[in-house]
Structures are given as structure tokens and as C-alpha cells.
N, CA, C and O atoms as CSV, one atom per row, in Angstrom:
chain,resi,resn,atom,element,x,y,z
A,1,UNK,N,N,37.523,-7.711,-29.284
A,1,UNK,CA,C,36.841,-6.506,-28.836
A,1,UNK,C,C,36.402,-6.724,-27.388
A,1,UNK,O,O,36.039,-7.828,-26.983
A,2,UNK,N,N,36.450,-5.592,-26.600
A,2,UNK,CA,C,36.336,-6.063,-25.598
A,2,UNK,C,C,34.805,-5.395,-25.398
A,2,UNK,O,O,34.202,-4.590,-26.107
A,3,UNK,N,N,34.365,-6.157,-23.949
A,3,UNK,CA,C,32.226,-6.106,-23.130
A,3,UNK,C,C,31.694,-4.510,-23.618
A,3,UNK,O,O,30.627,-4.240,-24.169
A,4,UNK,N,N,32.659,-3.686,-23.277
A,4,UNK,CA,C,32.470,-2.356,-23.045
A,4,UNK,C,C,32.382,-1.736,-25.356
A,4,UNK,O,O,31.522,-1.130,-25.996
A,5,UNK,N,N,33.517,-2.244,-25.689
A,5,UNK,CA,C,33.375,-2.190,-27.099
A,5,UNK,C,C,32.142,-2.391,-27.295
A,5,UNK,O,O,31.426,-1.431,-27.578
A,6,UNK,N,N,31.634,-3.634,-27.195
A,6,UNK,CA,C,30.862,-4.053,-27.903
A,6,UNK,C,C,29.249,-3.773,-27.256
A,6,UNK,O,O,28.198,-3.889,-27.886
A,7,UNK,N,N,29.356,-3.508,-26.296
A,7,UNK,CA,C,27.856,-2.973,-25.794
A,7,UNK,C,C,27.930,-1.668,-26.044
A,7,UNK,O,O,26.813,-1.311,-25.667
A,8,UNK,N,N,28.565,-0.540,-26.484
A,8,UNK,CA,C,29.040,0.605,-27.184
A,8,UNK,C,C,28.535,0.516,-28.841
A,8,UNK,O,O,27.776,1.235,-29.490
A,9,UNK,N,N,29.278,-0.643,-29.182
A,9,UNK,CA,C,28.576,-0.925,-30.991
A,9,UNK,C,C,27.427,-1.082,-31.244
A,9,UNK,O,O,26.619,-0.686,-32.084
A,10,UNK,N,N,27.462,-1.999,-30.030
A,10,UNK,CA,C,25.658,-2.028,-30.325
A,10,UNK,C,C,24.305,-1.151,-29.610
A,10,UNK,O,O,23.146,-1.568,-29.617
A,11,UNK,N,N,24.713,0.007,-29.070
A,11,UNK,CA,C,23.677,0.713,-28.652
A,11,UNK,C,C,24.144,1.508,-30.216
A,11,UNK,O,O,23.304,1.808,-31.063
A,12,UNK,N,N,25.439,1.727,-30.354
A,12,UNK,CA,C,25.527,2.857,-31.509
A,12,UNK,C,C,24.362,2.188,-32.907
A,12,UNK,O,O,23.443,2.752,-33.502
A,13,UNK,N,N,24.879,0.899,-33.023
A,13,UNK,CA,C,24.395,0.903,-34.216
A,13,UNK,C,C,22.196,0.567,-33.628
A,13,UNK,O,O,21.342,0.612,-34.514
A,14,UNK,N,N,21.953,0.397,-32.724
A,14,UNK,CA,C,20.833,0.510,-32.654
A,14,UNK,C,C,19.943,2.145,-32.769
A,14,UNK,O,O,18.861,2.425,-33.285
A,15,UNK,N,N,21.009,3.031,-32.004
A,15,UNK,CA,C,20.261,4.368,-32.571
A,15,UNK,C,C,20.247,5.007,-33.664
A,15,UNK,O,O,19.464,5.902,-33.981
A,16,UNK,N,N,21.802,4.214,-34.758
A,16,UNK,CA,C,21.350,4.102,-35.750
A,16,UNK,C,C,20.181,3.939,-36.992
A,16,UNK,O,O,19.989,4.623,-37.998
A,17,UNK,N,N,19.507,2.750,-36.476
A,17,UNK,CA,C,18.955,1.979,-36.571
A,17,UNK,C,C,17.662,2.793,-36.543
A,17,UNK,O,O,17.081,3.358,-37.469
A,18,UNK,N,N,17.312,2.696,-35.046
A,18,UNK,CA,C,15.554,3.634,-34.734
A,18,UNK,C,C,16.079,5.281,-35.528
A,18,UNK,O,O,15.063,5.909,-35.827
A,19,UNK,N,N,16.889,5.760,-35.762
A,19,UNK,CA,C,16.955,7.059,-35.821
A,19,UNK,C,C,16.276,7.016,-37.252
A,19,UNK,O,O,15.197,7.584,-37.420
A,20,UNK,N,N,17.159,6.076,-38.692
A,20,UNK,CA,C,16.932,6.275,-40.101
A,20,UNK,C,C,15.103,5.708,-40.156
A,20,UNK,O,O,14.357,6.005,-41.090
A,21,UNK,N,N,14.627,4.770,-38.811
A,21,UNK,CA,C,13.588,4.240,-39.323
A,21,UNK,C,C,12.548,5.259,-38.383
A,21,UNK,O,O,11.595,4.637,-37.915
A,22,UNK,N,N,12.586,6.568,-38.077
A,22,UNK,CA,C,12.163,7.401,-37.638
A,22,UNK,C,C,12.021,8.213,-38.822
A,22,UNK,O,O,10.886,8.461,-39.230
A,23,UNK,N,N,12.828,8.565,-39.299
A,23,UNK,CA,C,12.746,9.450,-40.231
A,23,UNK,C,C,12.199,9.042,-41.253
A,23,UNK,O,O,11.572,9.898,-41.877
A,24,UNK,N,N,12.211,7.698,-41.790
A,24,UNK,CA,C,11.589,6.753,-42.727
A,24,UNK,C,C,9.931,7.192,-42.753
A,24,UNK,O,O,9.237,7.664,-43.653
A,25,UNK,N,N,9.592,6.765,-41.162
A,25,UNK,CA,C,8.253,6.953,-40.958
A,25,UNK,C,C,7.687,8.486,-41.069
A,25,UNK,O,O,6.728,8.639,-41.825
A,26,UNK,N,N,8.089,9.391,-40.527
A,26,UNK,CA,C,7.874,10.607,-40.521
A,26,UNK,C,C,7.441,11.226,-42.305
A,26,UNK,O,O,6.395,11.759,-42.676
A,27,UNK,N,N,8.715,10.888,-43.130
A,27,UNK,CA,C,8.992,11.354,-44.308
A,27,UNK,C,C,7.547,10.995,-45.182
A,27,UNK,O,O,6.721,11.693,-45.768
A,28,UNK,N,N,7.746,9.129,-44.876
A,28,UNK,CA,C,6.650,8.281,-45.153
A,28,UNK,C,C,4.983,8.684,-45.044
A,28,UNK,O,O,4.060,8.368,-45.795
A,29,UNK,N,N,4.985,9.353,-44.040
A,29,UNK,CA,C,3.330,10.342,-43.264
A,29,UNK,C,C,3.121,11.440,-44.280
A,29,UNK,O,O,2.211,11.467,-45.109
A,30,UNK,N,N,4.199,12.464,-44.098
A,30,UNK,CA,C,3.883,13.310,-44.968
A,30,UNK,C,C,3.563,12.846,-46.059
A,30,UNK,O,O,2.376,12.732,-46.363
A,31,UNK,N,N,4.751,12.411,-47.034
A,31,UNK,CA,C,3.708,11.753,-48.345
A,31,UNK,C,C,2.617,11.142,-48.273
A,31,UNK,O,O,1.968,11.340,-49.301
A,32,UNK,N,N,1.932,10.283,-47.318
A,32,UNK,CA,C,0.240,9.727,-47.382
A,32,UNK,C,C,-0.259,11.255,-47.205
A,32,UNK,O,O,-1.377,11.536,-47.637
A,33,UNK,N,N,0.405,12.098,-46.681
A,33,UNK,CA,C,-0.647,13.078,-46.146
A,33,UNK,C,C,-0.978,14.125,-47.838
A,33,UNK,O,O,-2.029,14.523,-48.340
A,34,UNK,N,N,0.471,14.251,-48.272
A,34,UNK,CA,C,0.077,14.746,-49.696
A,34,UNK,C,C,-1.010,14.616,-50.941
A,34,UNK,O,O,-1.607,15.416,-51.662
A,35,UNK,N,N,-0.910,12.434,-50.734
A,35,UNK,CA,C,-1.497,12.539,-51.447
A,35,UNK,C,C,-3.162,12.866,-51.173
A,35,UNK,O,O,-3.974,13.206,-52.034
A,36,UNK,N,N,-3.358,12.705,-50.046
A,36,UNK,CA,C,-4.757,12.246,-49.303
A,36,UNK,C,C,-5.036,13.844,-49.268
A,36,UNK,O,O,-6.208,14.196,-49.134
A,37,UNK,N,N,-4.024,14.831,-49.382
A,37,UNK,CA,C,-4.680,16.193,-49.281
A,37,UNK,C,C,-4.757,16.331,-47.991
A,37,UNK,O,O,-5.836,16.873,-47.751
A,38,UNK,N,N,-4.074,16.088,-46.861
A,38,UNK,CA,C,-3.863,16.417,-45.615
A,38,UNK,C,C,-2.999,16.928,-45.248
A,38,UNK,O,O,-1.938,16.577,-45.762
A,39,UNK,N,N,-2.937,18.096,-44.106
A,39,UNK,CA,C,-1.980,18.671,-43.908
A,39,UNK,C,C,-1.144,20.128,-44.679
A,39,UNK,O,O,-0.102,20.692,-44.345
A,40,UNK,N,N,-2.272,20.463,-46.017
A,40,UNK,CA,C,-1.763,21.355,-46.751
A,40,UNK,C,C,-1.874,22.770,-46.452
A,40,UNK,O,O,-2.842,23.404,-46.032
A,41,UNK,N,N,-0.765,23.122,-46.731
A,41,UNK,CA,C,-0.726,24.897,-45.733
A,41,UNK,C,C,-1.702,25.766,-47.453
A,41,UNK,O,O,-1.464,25.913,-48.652
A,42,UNK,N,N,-3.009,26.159,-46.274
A,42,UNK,CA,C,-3.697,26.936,-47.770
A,42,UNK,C,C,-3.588,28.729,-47.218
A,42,UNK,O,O,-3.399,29.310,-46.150
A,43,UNK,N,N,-3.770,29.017,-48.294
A,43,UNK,CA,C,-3.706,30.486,-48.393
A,43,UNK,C,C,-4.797,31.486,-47.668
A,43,UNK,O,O,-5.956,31.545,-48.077
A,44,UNK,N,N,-4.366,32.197,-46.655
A,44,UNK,CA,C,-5.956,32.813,-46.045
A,44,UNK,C,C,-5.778,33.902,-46.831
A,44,UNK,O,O,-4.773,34.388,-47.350
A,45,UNK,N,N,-7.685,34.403,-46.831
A,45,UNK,CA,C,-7.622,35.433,-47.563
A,45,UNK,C,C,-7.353,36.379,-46.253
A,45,UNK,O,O,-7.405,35.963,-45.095
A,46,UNK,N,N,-7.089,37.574,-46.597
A,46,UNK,CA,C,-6.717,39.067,-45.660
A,46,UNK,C,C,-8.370,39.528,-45.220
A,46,UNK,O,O,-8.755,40.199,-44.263
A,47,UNK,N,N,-8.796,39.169,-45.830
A,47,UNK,CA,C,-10.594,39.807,-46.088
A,47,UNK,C,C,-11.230,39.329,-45.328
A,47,UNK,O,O,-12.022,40.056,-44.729
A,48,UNK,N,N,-11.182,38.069,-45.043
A,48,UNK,CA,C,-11.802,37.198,-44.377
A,48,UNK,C,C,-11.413,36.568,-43.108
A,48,UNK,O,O,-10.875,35.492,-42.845
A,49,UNK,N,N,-11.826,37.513,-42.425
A,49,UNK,CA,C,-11.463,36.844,-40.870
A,49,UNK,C,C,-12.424,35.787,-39.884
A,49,UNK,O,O,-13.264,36.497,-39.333
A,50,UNK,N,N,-12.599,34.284,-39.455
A,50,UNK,CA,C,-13.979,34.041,-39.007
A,50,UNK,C,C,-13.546,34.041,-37.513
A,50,UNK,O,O,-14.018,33.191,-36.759
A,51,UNK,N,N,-12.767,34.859,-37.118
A,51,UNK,CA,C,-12.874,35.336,-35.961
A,51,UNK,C,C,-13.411,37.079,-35.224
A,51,UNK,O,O,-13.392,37.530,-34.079
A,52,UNK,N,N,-13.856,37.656,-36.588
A,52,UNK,CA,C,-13.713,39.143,-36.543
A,52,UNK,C,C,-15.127,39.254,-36.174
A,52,UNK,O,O,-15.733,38.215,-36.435
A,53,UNK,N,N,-15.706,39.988,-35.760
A,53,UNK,CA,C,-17.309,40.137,-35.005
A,53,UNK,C,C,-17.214,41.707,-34.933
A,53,UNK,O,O,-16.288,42.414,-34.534
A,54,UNK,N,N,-18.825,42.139,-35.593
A,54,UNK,CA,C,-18.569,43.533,-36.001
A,54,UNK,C,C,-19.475,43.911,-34.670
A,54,UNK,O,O,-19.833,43.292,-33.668
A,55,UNK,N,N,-19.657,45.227,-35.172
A,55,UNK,CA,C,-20.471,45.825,-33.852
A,55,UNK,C,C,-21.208,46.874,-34.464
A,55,UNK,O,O,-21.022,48.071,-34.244
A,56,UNK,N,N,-22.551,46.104,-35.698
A,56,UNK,CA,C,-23.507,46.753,-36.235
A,56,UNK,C,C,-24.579,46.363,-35.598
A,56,UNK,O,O,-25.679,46.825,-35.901
């Protein structure tokens, strides 16, 4: 194999590499975040706005 091959294989297989252990970590967060109850999309009520300011 020739310099150019092989400094080619090995950047490939390094972004390989960081790419699956990126996603590892990411995937990995969310689940701590599940269980810990972080991050959960909750339901607003329509009724309740705490940005709405009346003018009584």
C-alpha cells in the first residue's frame, strides 16, 4: 500500500472511529437524561400563559 493509501485509511478509519463514539455519547446523554427526568418535552396548558399580563 502505498504513504498516500495509507494516511487515507487511517484518517478514514479514525472518523470512523470519533463519528460511532459521538453518537455513542450523545445517545448515551439522552438516556441519563430520561432516566433523571431531564430534558422531557411536557405538555403546556393553552390556559395558561406566564407570559400573558392583563390590563385590569
Amino acid at each position: 500500500m502505498s504513504e498516500v493509501a495509507t494516511v487515507v485509511a487511517g484518517w478514514g478509519i479514525t472518523f470512523v472511529l470519533l463519528a460511532t463514539y459521538s453518537m455513542w455519547v450523545v445517545l448515551r446523554g439522552k438516556n441519563i437524561g430520561q432516566e433523571l427526568g431531564i430534558g422531557e418535552i411536557q405538555d403546556s396548558d393553552p390556559g395558561k400563559d406566564a407570559g400573558a399580563t392583563t390590563d385590569s
